[in-house]
C-alpha positions in Angstrom: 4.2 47.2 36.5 5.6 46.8 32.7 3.5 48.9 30.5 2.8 46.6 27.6 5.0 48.0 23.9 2.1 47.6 21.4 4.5 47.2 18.9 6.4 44.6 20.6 3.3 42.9 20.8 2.1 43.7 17.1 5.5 41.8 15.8 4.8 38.6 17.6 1.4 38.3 16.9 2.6 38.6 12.9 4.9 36.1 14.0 3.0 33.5 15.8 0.2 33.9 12.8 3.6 32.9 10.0 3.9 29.8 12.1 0.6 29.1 12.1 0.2 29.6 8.1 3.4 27.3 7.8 1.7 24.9 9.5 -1.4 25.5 7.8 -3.7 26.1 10.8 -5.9 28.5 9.2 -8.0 29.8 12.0 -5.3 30.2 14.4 -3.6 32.0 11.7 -6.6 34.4 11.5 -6.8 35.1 15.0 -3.1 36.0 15.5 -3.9 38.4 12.7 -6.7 39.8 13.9 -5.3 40.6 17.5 -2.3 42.3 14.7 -4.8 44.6 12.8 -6.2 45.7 15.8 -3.3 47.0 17.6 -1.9 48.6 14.0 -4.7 49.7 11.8 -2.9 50.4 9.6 -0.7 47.8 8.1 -1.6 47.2 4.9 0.1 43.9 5.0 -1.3 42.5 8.4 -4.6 43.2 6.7 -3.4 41.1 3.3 -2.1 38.5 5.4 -5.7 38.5 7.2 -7.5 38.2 3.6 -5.6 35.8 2.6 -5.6 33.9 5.8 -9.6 33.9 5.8 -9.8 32.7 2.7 -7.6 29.4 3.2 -10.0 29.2 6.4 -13.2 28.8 4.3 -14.8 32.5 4.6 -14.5 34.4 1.4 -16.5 37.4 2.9 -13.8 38.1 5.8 -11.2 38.0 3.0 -13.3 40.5 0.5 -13.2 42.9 3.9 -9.8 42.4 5.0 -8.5 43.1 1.2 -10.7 45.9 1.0 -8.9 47.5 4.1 -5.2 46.8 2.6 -6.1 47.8 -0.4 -7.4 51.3 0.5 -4.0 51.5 2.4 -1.9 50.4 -0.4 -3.5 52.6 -3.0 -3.1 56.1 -0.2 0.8 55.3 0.5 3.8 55.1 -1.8 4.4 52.9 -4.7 0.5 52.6 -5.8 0.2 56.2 -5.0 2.8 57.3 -7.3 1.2 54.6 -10.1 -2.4 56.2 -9.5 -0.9 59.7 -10.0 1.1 58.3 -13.3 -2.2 57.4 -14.6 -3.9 60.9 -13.8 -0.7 62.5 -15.9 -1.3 59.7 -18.6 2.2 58.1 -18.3 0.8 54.1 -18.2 4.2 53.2 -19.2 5.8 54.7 -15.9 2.5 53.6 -13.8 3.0 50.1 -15.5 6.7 49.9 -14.3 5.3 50.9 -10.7 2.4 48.6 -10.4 4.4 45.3 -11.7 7.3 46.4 -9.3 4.8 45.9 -6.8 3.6 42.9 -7.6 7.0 41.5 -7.8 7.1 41.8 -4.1 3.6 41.5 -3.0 1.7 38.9 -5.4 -1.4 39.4 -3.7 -1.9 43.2 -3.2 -5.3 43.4 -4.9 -4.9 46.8 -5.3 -2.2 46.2 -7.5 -3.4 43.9 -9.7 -6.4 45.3 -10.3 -4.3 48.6 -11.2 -2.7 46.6 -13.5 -5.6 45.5 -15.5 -7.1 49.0 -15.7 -3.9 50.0 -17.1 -4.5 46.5 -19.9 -8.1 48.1 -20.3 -6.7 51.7 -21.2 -4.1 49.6 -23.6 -7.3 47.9 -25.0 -6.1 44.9 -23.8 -9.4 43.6 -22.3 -8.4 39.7 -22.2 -5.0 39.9 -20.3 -7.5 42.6 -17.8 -10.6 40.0 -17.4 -7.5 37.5 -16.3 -6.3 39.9 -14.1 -9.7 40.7 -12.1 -10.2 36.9 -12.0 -7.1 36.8 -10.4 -8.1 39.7 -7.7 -11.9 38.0 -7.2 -9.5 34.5 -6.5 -8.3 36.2 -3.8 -11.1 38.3 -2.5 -14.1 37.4 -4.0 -16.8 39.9 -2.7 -14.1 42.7 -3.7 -16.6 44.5 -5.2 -14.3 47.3 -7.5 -12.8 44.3 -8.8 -16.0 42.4 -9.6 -17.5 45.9 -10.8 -14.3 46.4 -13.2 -14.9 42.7 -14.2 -18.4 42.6 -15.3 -17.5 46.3 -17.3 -14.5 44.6 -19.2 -16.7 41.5 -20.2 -19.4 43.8 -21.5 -16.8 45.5 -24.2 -15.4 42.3 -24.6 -18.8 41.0 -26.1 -18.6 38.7 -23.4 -22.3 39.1 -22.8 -23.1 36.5 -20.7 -20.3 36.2 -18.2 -20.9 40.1 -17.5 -24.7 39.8 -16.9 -23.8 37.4 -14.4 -21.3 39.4 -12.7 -23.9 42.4 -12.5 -26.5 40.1 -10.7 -23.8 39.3 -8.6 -23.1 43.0 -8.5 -26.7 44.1 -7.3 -27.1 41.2 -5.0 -24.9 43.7 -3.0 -26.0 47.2 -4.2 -30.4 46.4 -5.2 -30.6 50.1 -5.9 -27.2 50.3 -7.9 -28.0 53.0 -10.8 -24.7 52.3 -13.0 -25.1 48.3 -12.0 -29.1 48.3 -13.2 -28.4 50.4 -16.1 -25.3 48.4 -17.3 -27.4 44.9 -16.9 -30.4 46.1 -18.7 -28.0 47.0 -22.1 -26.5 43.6 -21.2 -29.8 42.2 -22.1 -30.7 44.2 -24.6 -27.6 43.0 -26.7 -28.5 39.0 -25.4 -31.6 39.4 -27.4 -34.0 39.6 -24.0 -35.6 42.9 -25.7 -38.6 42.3 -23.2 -36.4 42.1 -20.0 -34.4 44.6 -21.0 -37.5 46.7 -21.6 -38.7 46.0 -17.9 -35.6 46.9 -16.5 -35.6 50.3 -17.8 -38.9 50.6 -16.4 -38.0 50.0 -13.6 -35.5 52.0 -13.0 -37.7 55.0 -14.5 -40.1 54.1 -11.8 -37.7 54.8 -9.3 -36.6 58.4 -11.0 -38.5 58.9 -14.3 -36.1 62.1 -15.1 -33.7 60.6 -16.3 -33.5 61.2 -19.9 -30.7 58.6 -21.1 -32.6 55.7 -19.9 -35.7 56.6 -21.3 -33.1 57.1 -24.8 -32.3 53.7 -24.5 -35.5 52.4 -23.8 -36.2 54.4 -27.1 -34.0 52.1 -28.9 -35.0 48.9 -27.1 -38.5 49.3 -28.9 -37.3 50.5 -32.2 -35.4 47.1 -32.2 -38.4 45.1 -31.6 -40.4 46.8 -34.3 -42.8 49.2 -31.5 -42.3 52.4 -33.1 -45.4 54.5 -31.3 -43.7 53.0 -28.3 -40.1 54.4 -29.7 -41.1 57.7 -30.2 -43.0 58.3 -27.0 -39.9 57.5 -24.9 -37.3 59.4 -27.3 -40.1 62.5 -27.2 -39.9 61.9 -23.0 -36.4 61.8 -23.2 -36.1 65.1 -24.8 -38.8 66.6 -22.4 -36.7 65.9 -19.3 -33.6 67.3 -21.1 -34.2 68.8 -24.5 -30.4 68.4 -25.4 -30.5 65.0 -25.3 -28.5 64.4 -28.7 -28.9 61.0 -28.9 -33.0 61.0 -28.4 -33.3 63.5 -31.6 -31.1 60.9 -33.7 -33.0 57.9 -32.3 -36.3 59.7 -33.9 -34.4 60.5 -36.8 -33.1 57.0 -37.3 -36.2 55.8 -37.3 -36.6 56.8 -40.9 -40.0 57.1 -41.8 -40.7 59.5 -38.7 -40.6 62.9 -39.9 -39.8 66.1 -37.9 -42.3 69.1 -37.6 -40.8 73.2 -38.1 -41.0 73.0 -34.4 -38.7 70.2 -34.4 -36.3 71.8 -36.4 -36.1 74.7 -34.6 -35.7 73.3 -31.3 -32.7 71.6 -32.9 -31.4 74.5 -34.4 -31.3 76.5 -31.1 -30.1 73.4 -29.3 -26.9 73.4 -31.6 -26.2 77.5 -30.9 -26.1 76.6 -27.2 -22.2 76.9 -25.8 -23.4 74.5 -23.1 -24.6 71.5 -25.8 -21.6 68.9 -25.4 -19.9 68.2 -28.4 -21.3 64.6 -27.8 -25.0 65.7 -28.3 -23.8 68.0 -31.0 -22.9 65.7 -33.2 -26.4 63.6 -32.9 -28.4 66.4 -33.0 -26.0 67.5 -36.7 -27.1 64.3 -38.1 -30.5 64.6 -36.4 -30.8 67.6 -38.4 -28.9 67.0 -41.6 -32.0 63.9 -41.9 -34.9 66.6 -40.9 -33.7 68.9 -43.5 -33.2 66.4 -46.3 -36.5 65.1 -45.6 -37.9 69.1 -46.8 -36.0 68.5 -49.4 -33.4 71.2 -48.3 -30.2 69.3 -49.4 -27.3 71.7 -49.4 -28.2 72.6 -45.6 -28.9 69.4 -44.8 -25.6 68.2 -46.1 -23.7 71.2 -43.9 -25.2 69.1 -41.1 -23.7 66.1 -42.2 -20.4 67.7 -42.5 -20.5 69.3 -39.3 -21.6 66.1 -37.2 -19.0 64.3 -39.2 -16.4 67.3 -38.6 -16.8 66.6 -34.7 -16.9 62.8 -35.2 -13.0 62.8 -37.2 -12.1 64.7 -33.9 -12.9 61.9 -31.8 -12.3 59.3 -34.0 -9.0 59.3 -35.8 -8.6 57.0 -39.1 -5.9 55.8 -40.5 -6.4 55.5 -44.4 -3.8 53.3 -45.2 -4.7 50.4 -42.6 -6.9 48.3 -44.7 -4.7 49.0 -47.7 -1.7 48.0 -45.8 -4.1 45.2 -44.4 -4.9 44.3 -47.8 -1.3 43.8 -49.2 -0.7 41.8 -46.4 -3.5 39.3 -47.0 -2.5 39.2 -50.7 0.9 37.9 -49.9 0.2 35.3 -47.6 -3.6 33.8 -48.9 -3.2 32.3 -52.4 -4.7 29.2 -54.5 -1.9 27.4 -52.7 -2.2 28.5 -49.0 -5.9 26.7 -48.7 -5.3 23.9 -51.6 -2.3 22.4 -48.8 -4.9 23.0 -46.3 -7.9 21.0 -47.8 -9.6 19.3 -44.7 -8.7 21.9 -42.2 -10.9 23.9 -39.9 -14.4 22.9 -37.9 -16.6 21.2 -41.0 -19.9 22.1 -39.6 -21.9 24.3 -42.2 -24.1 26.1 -39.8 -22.7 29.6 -40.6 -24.1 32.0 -43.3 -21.6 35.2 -43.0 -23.1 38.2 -44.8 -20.3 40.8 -45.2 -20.2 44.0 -46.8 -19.6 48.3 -46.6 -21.8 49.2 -44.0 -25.1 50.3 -45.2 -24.9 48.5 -48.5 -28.3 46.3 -47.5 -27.0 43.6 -45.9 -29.6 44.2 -43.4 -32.1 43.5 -46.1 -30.5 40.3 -47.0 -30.0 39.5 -43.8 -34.0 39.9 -42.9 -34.9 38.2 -46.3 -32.9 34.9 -45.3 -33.7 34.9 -41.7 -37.4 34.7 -43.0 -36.5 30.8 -44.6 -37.8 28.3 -41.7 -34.4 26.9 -41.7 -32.4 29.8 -41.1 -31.8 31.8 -38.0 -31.0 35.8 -37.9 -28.5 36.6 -34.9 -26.9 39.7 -35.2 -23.4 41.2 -35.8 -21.6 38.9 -33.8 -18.4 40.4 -32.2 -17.2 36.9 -32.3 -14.6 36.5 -35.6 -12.9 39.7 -34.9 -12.5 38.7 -31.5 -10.7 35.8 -33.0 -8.6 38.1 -34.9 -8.1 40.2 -32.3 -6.8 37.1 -30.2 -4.0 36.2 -33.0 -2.8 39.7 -33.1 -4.6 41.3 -35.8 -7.2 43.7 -35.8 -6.4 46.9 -33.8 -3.1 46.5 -34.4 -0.7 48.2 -37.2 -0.9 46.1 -39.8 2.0 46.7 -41.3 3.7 44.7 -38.0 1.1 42.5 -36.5 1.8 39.1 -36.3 -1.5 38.5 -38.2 -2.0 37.0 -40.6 1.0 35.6 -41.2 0.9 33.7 -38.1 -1.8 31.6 -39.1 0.7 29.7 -41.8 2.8 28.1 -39.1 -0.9 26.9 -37.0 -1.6 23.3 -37.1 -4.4 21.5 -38.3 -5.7 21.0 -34.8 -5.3 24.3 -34.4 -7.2 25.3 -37.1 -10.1 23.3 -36.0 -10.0 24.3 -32.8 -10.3 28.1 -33.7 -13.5 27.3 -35.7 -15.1 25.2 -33.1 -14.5 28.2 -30.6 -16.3 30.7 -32.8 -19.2 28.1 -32.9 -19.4 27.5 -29.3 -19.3 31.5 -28.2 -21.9 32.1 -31.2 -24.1 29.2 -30.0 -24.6 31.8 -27.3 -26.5 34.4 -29.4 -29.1 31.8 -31.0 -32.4 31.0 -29.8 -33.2 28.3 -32.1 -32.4 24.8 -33.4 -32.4 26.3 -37.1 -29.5 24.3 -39.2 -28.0 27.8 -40.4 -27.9 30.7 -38.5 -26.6 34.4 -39.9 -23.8 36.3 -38.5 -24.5 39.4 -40.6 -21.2 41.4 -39.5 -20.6 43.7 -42.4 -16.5 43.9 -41.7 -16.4 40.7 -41.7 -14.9 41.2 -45.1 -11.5 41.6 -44.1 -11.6 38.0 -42.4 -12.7 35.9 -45.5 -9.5 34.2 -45.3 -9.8 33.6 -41.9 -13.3 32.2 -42.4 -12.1 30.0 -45.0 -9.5 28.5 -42.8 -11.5 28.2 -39.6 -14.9 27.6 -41.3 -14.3 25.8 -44.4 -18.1 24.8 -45.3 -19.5 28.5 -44.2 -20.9 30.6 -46.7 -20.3 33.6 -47.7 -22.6 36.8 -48.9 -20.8 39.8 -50.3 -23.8 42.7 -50.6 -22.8 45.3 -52.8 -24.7 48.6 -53.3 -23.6 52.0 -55.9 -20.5 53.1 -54.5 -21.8 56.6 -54.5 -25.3 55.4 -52.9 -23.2 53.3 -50.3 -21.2 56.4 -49.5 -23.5 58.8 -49.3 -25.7 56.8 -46.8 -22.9 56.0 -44.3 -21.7 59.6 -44.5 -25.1 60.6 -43.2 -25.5 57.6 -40.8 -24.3 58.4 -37.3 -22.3 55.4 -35.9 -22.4 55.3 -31.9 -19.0 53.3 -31.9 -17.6 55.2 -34.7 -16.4 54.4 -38.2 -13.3 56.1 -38.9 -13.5 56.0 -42.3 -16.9 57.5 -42.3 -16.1 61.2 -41.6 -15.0 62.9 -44.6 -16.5 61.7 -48.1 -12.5 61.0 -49.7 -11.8 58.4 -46.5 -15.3 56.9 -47.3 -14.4 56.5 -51.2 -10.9 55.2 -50.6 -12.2 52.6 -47.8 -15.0 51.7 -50.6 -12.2 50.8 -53.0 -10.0 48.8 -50.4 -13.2 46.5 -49.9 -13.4 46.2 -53.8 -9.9 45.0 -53.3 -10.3 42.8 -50.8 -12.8 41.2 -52.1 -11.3 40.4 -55.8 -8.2 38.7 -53.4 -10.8 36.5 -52.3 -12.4 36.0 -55.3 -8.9 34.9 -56.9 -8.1 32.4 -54.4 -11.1 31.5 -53.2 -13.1 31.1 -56.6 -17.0 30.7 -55.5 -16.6 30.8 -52.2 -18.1 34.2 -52.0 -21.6 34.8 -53.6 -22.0 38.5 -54.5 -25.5 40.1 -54.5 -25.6 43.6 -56.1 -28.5 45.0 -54.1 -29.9 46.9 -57.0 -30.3 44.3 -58.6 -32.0 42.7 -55.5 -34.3 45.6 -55.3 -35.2 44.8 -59.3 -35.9 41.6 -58.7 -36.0 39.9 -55.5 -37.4 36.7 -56.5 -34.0 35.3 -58.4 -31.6 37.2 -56.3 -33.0 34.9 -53.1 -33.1 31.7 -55.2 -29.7 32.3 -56.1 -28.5 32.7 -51.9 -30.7 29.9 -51.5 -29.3 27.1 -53.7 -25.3 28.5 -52.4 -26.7 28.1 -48.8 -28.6 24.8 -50.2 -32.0 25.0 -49.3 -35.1 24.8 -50.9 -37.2 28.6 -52.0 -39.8 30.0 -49.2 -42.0 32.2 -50.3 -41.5 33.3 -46.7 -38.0 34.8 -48.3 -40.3 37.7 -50.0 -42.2 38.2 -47.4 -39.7 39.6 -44.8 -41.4 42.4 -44.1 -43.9 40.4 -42.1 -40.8 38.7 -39.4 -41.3 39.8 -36.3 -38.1 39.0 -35.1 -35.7 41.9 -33.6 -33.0 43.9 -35.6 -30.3 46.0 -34.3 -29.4 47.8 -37.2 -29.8 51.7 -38.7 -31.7 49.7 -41.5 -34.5 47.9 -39.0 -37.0 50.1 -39.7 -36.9 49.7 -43.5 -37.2 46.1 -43.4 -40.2 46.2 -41.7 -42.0 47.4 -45.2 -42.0 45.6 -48.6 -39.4 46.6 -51.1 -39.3 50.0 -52.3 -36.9 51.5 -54.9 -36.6 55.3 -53.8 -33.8 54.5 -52.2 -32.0 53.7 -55.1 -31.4 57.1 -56.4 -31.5 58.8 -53.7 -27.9 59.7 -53.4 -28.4 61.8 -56.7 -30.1 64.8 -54.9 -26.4 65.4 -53.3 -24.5 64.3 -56.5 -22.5 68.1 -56.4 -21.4 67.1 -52.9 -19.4 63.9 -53.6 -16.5 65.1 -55.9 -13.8 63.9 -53.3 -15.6 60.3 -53.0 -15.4 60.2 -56.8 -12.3 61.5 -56.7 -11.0 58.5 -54.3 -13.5 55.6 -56.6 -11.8 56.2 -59.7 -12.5 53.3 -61.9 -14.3 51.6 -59.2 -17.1 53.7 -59.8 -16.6 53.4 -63.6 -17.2 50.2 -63.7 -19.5 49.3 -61.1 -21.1 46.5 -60.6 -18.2 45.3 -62.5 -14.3 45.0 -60.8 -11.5 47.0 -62.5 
């Protein structure tokens, strides 16, 4: 008897299942390549050839498996093992090379492509990587490290919605999914659904209440809405289940009007001489600090604290102090009188948008509230959604002494134009939750994209907040920024950034004369009452009373300042920065005659 050659038998079973693809007879197709798979396990490309194959034959599941199984092969053999160990030894250009070879020659090696966008996500490329994890989830759509990569791209793309949908999906496989649950509840949280977000944390502390990072964040989902007993029992459990917790001690100090104990200081204080306190938690529990000390009035150690957490921060977060100076020039050359006036009638006319740009901590937060109080105008947040547009035409992120941007936006055509600004109204039509007429995208940095606005936006308005260069830099040297400001780390970067806003601004003023309302927020503090008639008759609306009353709005606010606009105006603020006047020499330094003049431009 003829003893059967398996792989005699494995090369016409590929065969018969080609002719059967040819002919498109999917199931016949599948069964060849089953009868393949099982007499070699492993050939990756039996197993594509099955995924694929199920897929044309209506089951999407079968295809997620089979793709699963080749990819697992692919990724343990030669080339994707060679790519995955060029990425270990951080050389993405030779892993690049590798994985597009690949692809070349196998167009549907999910393994591969979604390679390829983890390689666009280390690039921070994060639309050309959602494109190619849509591409992987075509072909095997319960391919769950692809739809797992996907819904964590759309979250740091500020693609808020498609992502929470993508971890429902997620946890529809994996209920009990810790990074899945924890990932959806944030996705909430920034959507505005403080209360679901809220329960989901509470959930997940039912199921293990030691973890201290979720009770952190739950910390911070009721300082948003305005609970602050609710805040500091969470941070305070937090800090019980792990006392290094850095973040927990900065979300009670960012609170502002909570004030630490001796025994909270000294907890801190032993917490920072720890060797194993990551440098992570250091730097929140230097700020953390640098506040409890200047609350006793102890400013010189309190501003070592500051200068330490900011001495880690630079570390972490290089800046570049020419970019918005180079950014700057650029803008200046390309957006004059005559750039819009050959324009006129351009862009998306709808006048919903009331922009409020600034420094950060300069009280646009304030302003922000204040408006947001008028029955005809809804607060948002900081919408991600005009540097995204930005981003898109090659400009922020990029050097800008090369990007494309904005230059590129000369050659666009008037439909073009218009479609830009109808795109930034649709994806911010996702963050309201009203039928106001105006709604606020209080994105300080928006500053840099005035021109942009202008263009897109033509009918938006515009609100510059400007606060004491000295008081403005003093409080964001102190602030801790989660997502980093570059600039804020040393006080010269801080004054230098200060003056390239200043700059910035005046180009807009010049060729955009009363497009821009400034608001000096000390004189908003003096006298709230005409600063908010004034934003009201640029926005067009009739005074509220409600304007002065913002103390009283319920609504939720995600910034440092939320807190302080929960009380009535207060002036102590003002000043404050004088108590570390000795400190600031570089930042006055860098201000020159900005700070000379202030409120006035050089």
């Amino acid at each position: 008897m003829i003893k059967p050659d398996p792989a005699a038998e494995f090369t016409a079973q590929i065969a018969a299942a080609q002719a059967h693809v040819d002919a498109r007879h999917w199931i016949e197709a599948v069964a060849a390549l089953e009868r393949a798979v099982i007499l070699q396990p492993e050939a990756g490309g039996a197993w594509r050839a099955l995924g694929d194959a199920k897929l044309a034959a209506g089951d999407p599941t079968g295809a997620s498996t089979a793709h699963d199984r080749a990819a697992r092969l692919s990724l343990a053999q030669a080339p994707l093992a060679d790519a995955v160990a060029a990425i270990s030894a951080n050389k993405l250009a030779t892993a690049e090379q590798i994985v597009r070879t690949r692809l070349q020659r196998v167009p549907t090696d999910i393994a591969a492509i979604v390679l390829l966008a983890d390689l666009a996500l280390r690039a921070g490329n994060i639309v050309d990587a959602v494109r190619f994890l849509r591409r992987a989830l075509e072909l095997a759509p319960d391919y769950v490290p692809a739809r797992s990569d996907l819904a964590w791209a759309l979250y740091h793309g500020n693609d808020l919605p498609e992502a929470l949908t993508e971890f429902d999906r997620l946890l529809v496989i994996d209920p009990k999914h810790i990074g899945y649950r924890n990932m959806r509840a944030a996705t909430l949280d920034l959507l505005g659904d403080h209360a679901g977000a809220a329960a989901a944390y509470h959930e997940l502390l039912a199921d293990d209440p030691t973890q201290p990072l979720v009770w952190m964040t739950l910390g911070n989902v009721f300082k948003t809405i305005g609970d602050i007993p609710a805040a500091i029992v969470a941070f305070r459990k937090s800090l019980t289940v792990a006392s290094d917790t850095g973040e927990s001690w900065w979300g009670l100090a960012n609170l502002k009007s909570f004030r630490f104990d001796e025994a909270d200081i000294a907890a801190m204080q032993a917490e920072l001489t720890s060797p194993a306190v990551t440098d992570a938690n250091r730097i929140c529990i230097d700020f953390a600090l640098g506040k409890a000390l200047e609350d006793e009035a102890r400013y010189a150690e309190s501003f070592a604290r500051y200068e330490a957490g900011n001495g880690l921060q630079r570390v972490r977060s290089a800046h570049d102090p020419e970019y918005l100076t180079l950014l700057s020039r650029r803008c200046e050359i390309l957006f004059t009188p005559d750039f819009f006036s050959t324009r006129t009638g351009s862009g998306d006319p709808a006048p919903d948008p009331i922009f409020i740009v600034g420094m950060p901590r300069s009280g646009s937060t304030l302003v922000e509230q204040m408006l947001a109080s008028h029955p005809a105008i809804e607060g948002t947040m900081e919408l991600p959604e005009m540097p995204r547009i930005a981003r898109l035409l090659g400009g922020l992120g990029n050097d800008p002494a090369t990007a494309p941007y904005p230059d590129n936006l000369a050659p666009l055509s008037g439909a073009q134009i218009a479609e830009l600004g109808a795109d930034y109204l649709r994806r911010a039509a996702r963050w309201r939750k009203t039928d106001c007429p105006f709604f606020i995208d209080k994105l300080p940095m928006n500053f840099v994209s005035v021109g942009l606005i202008r263009l897109i936006l033509p009918n938006a308005k515009i609100i510059d907040v400007r606060r004491h260069p000295l008081g403005c830099g003093r409080s964001v040297f102190r602030q801790y920024f989660p997502n980093g400001r570059s600039f804020s780390t040393t006080t010269a970067n801080i004054g230098r950034f200060y003056v390239d806003y200043v700059r910035m601004m005046q180009l807009w003023n010049d060729c955009l004369p009363g497009f821009v309302l400034r608001v000096i927020y000390e004189d908003l503090i003096a006298d709230a009452d005409t600063e908010v008639r004034r934003m009201l008759d640029v926005i067009g609306l009739p005074f509220d009373p409600a304007c002065l009353a913002f103390h009283t709005s319920k609504r939720a606010v995600r910034t440092p300042s939320a807190e302080q606009v929960r009380r009535p105006l207060y002036s102590e603020a003002v000043d404050h920065w004088r108590h570390y006047d000795s400190w600031l020499g570089p930042m006055k330094d860098a201000l020159g005659d900005v700070l000379a003049k202030y409120p006035a431009v050089p």
